[in-house]
DRENDO-1510 file (C-alpha; in Angstrom, 1 decimal, always signed):
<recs>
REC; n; res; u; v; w
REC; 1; UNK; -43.0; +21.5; -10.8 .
REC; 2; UNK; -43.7; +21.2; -14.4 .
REC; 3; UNK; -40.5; +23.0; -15.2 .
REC; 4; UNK; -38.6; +20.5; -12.6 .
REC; 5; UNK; -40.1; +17.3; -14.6 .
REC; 6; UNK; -38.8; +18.7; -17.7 .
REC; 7; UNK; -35.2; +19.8; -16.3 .
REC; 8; UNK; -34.8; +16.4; -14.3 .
REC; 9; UNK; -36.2; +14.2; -17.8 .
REC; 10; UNK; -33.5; +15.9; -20.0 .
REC; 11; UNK; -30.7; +15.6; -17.3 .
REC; 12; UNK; -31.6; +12.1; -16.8 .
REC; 13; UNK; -31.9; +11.0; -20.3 .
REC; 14; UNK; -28.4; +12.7; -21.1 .
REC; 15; UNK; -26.7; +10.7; -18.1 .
REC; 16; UNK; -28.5; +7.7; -19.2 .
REC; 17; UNK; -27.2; +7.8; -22.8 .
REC; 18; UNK; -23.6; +8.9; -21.4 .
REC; 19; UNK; -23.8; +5.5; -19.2 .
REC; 20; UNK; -24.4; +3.3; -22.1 .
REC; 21; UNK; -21.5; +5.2; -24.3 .
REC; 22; UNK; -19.2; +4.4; -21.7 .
REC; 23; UNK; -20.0; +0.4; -22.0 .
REC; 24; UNK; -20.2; +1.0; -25.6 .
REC; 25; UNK; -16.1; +2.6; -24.9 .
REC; 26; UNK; -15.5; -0.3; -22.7 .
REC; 27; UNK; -16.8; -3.1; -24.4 .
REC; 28; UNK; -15.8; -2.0; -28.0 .
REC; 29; UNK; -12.2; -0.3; -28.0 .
REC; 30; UNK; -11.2; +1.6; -30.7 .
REC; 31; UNK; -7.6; +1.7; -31.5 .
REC; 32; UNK; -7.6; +4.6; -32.3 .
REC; 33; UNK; -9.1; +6.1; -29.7 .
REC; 34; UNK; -6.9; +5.8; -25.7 .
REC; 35; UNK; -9.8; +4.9; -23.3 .
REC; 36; UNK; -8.7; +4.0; -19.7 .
REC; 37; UNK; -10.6; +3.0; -17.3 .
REC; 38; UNK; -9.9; +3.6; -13.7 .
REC; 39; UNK; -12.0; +3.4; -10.8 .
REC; 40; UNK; -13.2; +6.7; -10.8 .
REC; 41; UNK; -13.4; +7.3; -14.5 .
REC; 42; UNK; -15.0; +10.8; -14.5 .
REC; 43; UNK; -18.1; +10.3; -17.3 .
REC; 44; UNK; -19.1; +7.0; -15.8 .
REC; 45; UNK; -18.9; +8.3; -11.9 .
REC; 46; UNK; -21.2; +11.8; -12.9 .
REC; 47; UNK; -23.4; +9.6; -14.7 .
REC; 48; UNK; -24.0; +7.1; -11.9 .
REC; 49; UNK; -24.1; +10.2; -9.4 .
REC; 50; UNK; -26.8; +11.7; -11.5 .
REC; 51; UNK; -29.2; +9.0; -12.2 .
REC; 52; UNK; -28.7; +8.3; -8.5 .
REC; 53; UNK; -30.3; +11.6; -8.0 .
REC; 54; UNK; -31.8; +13.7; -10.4 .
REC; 55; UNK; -33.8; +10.5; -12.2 .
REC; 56; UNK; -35.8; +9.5; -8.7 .
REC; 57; UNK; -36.6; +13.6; -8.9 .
REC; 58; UNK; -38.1; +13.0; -12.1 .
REC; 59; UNK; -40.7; +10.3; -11.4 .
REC; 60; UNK; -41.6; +11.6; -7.8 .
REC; 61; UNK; -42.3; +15.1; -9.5 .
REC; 62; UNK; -44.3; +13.1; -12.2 .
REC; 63; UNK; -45.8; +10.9; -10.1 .
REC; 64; UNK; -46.7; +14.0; -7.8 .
REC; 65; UNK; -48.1; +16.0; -10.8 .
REC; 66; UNK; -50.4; +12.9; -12.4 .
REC; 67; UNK; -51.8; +13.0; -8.8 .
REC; 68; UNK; -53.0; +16.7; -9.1 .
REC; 69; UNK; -54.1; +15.9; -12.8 .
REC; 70; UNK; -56.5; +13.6; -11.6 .
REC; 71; UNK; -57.9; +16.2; -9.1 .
REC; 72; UNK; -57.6; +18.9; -11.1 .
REC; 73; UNK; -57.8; +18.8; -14.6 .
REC; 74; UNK; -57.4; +22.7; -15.7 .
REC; 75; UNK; -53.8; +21.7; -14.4 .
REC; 76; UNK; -53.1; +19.5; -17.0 .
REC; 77; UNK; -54.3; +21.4; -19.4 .
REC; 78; UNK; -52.2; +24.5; -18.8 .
REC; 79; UNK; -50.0; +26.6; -20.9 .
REC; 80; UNK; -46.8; +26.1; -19.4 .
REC; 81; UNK; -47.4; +22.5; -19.0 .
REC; 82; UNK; -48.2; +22.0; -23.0 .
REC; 83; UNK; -45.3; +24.6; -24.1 .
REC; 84; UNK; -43.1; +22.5; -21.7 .
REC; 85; UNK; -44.2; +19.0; -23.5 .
REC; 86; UNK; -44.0; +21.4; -27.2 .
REC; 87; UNK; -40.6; +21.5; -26.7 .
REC; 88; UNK; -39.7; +18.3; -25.4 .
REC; 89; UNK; -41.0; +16.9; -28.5 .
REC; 90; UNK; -39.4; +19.7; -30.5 .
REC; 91; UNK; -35.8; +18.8; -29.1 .
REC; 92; UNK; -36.6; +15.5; -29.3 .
REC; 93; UNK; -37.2; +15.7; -32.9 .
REC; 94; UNK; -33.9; +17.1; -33.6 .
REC; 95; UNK; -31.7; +14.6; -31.6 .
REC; 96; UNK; -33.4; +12.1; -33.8 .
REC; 97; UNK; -32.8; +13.9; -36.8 .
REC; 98; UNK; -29.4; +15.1; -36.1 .
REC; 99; UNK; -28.6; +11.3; -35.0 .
REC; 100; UNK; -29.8; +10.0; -38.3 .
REC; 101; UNK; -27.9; +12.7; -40.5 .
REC; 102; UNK; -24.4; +11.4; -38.5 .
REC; 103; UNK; -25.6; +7.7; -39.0 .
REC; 104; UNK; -25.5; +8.8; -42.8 .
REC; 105; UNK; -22.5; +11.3; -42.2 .
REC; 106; UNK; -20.6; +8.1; -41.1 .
REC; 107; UNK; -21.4; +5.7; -44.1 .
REC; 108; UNK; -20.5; +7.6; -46.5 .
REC; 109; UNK; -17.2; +8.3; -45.0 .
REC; 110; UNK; -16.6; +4.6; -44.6 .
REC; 111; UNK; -16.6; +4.5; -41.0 .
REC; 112; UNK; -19.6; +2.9; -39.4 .
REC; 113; UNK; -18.5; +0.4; -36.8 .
REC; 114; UNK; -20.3; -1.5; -34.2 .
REC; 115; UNK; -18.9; +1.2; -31.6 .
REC; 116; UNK; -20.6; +3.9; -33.5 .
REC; 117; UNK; -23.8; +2.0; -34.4 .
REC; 118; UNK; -24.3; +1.2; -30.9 .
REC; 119; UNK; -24.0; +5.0; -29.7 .
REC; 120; UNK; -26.0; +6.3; -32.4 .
REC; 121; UNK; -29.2; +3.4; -31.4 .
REC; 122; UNK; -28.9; +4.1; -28.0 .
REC; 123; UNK; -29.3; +7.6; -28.9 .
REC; 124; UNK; -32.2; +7.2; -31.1 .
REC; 125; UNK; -33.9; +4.7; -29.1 .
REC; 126; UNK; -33.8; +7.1; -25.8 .
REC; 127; UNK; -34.7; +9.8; -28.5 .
REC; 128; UNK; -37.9; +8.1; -29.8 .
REC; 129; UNK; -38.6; +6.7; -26.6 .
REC; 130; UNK; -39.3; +10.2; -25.0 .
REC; 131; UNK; -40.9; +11.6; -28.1 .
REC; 132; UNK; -43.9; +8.7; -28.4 .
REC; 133; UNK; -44.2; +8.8; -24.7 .
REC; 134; UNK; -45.2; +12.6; -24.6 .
REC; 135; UNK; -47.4; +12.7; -28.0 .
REC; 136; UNK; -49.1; +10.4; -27.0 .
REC; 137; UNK; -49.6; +11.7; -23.2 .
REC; 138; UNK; -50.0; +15.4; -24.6 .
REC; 139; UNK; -53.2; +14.2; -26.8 .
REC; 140; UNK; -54.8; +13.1; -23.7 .
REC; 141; UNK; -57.1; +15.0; -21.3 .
REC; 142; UNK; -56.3; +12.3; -18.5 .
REC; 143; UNK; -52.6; +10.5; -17.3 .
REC; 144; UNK; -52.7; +7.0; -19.2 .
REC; 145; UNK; -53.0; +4.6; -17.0 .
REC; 146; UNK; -49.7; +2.7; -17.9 .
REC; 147; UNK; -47.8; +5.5; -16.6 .
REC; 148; UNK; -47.2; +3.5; -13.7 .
REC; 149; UNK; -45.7; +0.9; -15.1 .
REC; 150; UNK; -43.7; +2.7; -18.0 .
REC; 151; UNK; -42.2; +4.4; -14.4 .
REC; 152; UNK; -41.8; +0.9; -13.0 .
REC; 153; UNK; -39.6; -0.4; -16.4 .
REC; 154; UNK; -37.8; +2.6; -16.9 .
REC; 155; UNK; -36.6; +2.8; -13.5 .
REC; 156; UNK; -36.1; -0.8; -13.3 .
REC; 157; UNK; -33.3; -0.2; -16.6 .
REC; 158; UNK; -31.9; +2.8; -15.0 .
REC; 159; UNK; -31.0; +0.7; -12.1 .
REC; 160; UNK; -30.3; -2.6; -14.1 .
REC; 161; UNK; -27.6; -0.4; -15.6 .
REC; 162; UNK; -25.8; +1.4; -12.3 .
REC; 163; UNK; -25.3; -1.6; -11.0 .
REC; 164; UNK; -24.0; -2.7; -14.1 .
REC; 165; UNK; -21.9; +0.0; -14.2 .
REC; 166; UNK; -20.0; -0.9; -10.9 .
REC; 167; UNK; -18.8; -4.3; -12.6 .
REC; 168; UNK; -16.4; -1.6; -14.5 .
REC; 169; UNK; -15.6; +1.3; -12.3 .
REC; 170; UNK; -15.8; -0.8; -8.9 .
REC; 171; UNK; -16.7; +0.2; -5.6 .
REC; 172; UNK; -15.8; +3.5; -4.0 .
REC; 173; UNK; -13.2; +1.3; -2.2 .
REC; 174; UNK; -11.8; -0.1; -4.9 .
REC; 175; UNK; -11.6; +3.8; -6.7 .
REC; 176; UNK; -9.1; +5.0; -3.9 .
REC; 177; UNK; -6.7; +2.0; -4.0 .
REC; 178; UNK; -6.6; +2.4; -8.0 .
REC; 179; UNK; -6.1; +6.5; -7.3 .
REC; 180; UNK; -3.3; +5.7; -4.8 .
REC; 181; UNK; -2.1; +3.2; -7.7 .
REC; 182; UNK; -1.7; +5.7; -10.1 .
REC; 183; UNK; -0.3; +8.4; -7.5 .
REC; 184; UNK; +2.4; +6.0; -7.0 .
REC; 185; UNK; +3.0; +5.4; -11.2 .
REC; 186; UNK; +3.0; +9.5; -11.5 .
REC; 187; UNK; +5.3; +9.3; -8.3 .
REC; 188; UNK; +8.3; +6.6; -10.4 .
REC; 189; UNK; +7.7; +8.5; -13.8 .
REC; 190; UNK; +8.7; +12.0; -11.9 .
REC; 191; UNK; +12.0; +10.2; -10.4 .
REC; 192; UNK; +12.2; +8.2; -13.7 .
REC; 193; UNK; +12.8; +11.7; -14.9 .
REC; 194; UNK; +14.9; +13.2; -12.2 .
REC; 195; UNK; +17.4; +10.3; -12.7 .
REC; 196; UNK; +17.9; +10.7; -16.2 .
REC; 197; UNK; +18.7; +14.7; -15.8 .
REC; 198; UNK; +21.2; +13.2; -13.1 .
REC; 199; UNK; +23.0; +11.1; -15.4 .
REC; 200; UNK; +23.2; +14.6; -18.0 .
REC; 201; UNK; +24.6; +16.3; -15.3 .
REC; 202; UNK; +26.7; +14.5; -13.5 .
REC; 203; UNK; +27.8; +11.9; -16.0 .
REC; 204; UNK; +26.1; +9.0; -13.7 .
REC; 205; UNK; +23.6; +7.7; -11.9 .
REC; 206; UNK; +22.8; +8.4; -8.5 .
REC; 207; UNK; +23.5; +5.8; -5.7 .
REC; 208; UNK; +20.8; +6.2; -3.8 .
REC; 209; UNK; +17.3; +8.1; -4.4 .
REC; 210; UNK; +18.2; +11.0; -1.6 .
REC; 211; UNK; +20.7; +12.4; -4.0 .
REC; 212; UNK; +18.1; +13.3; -6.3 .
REC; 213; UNK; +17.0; +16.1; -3.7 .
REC; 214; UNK; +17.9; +19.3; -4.5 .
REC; 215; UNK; +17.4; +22.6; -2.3 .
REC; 216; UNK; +17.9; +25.1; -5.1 .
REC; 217; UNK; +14.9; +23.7; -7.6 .
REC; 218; UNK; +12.9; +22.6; -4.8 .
REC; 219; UNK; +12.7; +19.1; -6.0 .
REC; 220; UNK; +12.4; +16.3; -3.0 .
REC; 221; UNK; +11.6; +12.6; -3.7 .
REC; 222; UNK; +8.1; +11.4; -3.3 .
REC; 223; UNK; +7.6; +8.7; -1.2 .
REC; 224; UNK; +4.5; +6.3; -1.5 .
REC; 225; UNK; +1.7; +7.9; +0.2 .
REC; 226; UNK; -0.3; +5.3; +0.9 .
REC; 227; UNK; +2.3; +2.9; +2.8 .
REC; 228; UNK; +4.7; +6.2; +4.1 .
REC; 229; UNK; +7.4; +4.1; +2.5 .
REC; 230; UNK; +10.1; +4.9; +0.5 .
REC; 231; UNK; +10.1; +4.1; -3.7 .
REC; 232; UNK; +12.6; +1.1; -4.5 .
REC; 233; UNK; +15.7; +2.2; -6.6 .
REC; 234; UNK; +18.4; -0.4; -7.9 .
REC; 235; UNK; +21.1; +0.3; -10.3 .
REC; 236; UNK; +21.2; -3.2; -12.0 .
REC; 237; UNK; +24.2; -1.6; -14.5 .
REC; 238; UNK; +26.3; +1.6; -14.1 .
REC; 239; UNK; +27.8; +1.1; -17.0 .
REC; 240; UNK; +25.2; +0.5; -19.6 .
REC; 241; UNK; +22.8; +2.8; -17.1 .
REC; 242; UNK; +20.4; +0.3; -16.7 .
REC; 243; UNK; +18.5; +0.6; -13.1 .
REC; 244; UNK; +15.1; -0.1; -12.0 .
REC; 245; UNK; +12.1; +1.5; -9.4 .
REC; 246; UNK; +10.1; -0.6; -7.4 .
REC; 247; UNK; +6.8; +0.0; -5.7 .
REC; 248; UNK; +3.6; -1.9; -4.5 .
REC; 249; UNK; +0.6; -1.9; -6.0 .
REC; 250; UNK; -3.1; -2.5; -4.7 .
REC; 251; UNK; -4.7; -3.5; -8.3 .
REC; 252; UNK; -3.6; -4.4; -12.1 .
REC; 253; UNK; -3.3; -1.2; -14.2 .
REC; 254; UNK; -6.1; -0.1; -15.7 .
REC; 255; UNK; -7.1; -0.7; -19.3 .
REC; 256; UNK; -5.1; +0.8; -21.5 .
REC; 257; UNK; -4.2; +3.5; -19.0 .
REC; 258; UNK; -0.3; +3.7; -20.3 .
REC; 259; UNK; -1.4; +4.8; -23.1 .
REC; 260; UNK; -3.8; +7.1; -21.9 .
REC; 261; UNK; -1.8; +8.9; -19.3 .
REC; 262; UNK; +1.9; +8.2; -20.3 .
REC; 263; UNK; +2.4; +8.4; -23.7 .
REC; 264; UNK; +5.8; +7.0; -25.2 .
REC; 265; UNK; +9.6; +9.1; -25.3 .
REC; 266; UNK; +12.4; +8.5; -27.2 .
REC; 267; UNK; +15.2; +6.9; -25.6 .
REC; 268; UNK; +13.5; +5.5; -22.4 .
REC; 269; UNK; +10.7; +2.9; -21.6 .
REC; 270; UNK; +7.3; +4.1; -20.1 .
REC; 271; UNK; +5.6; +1.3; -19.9 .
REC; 272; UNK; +3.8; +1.5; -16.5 .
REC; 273; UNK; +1.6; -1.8; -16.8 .
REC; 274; UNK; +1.3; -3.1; -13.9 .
REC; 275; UNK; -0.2; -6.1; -12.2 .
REC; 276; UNK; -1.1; -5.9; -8.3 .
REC; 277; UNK; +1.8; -6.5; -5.7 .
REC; 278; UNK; +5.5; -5.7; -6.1 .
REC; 279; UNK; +5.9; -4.3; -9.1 .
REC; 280; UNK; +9.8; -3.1; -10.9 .
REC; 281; UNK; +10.1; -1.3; -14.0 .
REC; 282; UNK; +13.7; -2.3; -15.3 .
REC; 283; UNK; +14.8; +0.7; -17.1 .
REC; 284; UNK; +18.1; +2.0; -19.5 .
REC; 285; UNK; +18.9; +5.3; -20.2 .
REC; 286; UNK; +19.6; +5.4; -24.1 .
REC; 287; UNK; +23.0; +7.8; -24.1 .
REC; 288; UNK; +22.1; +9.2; -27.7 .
REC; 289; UNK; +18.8; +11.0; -26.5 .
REC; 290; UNK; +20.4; +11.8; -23.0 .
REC; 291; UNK; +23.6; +12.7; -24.0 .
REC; 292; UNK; +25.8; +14.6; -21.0 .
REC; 293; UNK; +25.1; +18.5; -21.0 .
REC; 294; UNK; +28.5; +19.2; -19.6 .
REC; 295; UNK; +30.7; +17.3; -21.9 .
REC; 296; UNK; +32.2; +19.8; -23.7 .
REC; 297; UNK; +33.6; +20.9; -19.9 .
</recs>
């Protein structure tokens, strides 16, 4: 049980600080730095998931455990228990230290910014937090009474912050229109692609999307697996090879996700911004990066 307490504390306090990075990501961008937010952002979903779970674990097993201490005191006052607390306040001690060496790391190098002074306090604070809680408790032959309540607060912020968390990633709902949104972007990119080795080929572009099918490479249009319906394709200019793809979407792109997920190429667009609805991407094929393969022929 003791070993639980520990296990769960460390987990939780890890997905805890995790969480706040991610507003930290969210709220403060760095340019330099590709951050998209979906909704089913992997860090913020395992986060939620765990404090969900493992951080109930953690007071139920501490609540259970102050229960024996007050019927049994030899309990409390075992080995395990104490080498247990030891070296939460030995780990404890090196987060804080470690996060104070970076904080300094950082300014001398010129690059403290609200982004990083807010990760590094969070970190501290949870740090210190933990390691004043247990000195204190580990000094003491009986729980402190305000156990209760420091359980009542702390849970009270870990839940203030879940839900907080939704306002960004969404519901679950909302997650598998925005993964059927970017299925369909991932989708238009692939024919983008499959167009533009057409036009090298073949010396133009193809009428319709079914003559991008090919039975020797084993390539076969997608079509939009949400709806069952086939992608929009429009040649708006033969001649200067300028044609567009079309599809529905259930939500505006993600922040920043172009960036993230579909970094630029020379000689055609891929921007894949997107606002909710019926949606075309106007695109020309630049004839100096694509030039015909089969010219010399």
């Amino acid at each position: 049980m003791h070993l639980l307490a520990v296990v769960a504390l460390y987990w939780s306090s890890i997905s805890f600080v995790a969480l706040l990075w991610q507003f930290i990501d969210y709220y403060f961008p760095d340019n330099l730095s590709y951050v998209y937010y979906s909704g089913f952002s992997g860090p913020i979903r395992f986060a939620i998931a765990s404090l969900i779970i493992i951080f109930p674990v953690f007071i139920l097993v501490s609540w259970y455990l102050n229960k024996i201490y007050r019927k049994e005191s030899a309990v409390r006052e075992s080995k395990i228990r104490k080498w247990l607390i030891y070296l939460t306040l030995f780990i404890a001690s090196l987060v804080i230290i470690g996060d104070l060496v970076s904080v300094i790391n950082n300014f001398l190098g010129g690059e403290i910014t609200a982004r990083f002074t807010l990760k590094a306090f969070s970190v501290l604070l949870v740090a210190v937090i933990i390691f004043g809680y247990y000195l204190d408790d580990v000094r003491r032959e009986t729980p402190i009474k305000s156990a209760r309540y420091f359980a009542w607060v702390s849970g009270l912020i870990v839940l203030v912050t879940i839900v907080a968390a939704f306002f960004i990633v969404g519901s679950p709902a909302t997650a598998r229109l925005i993964q059927y949104d970017q299925q369909k972007v991932s989708d238009l990119q692939g024919i983008q692609s499959q167009i533009v080795n057409y036009w090298q080929t073949k010396a133009s572009l193809p009428s319709t999307l079914s003559a991008l099918n090919d039975s020797i490479s084993g390539y076969s249009v997608p079509i939009d697996l949400q709806t069952k319906a086939s992608y929009e394709y429009n040649i708006k200019d033969a001649t200067s090879l300028s044609f567009e793809l079309c599809a529905t979407f259930n939500k505006p792109a993600p922040k920043n996700m172009t960036m993230a997920l579909y970094p630029a190429r020379p000689g055609i667009d891929q921007n894949w911004d997107h606002a909710s609805g019926r949606v075309c991407f106007e695109r020309t094929i630049d004839k100096q990066f694509y030039p015909i393969l089969n010219k010399a022929i």
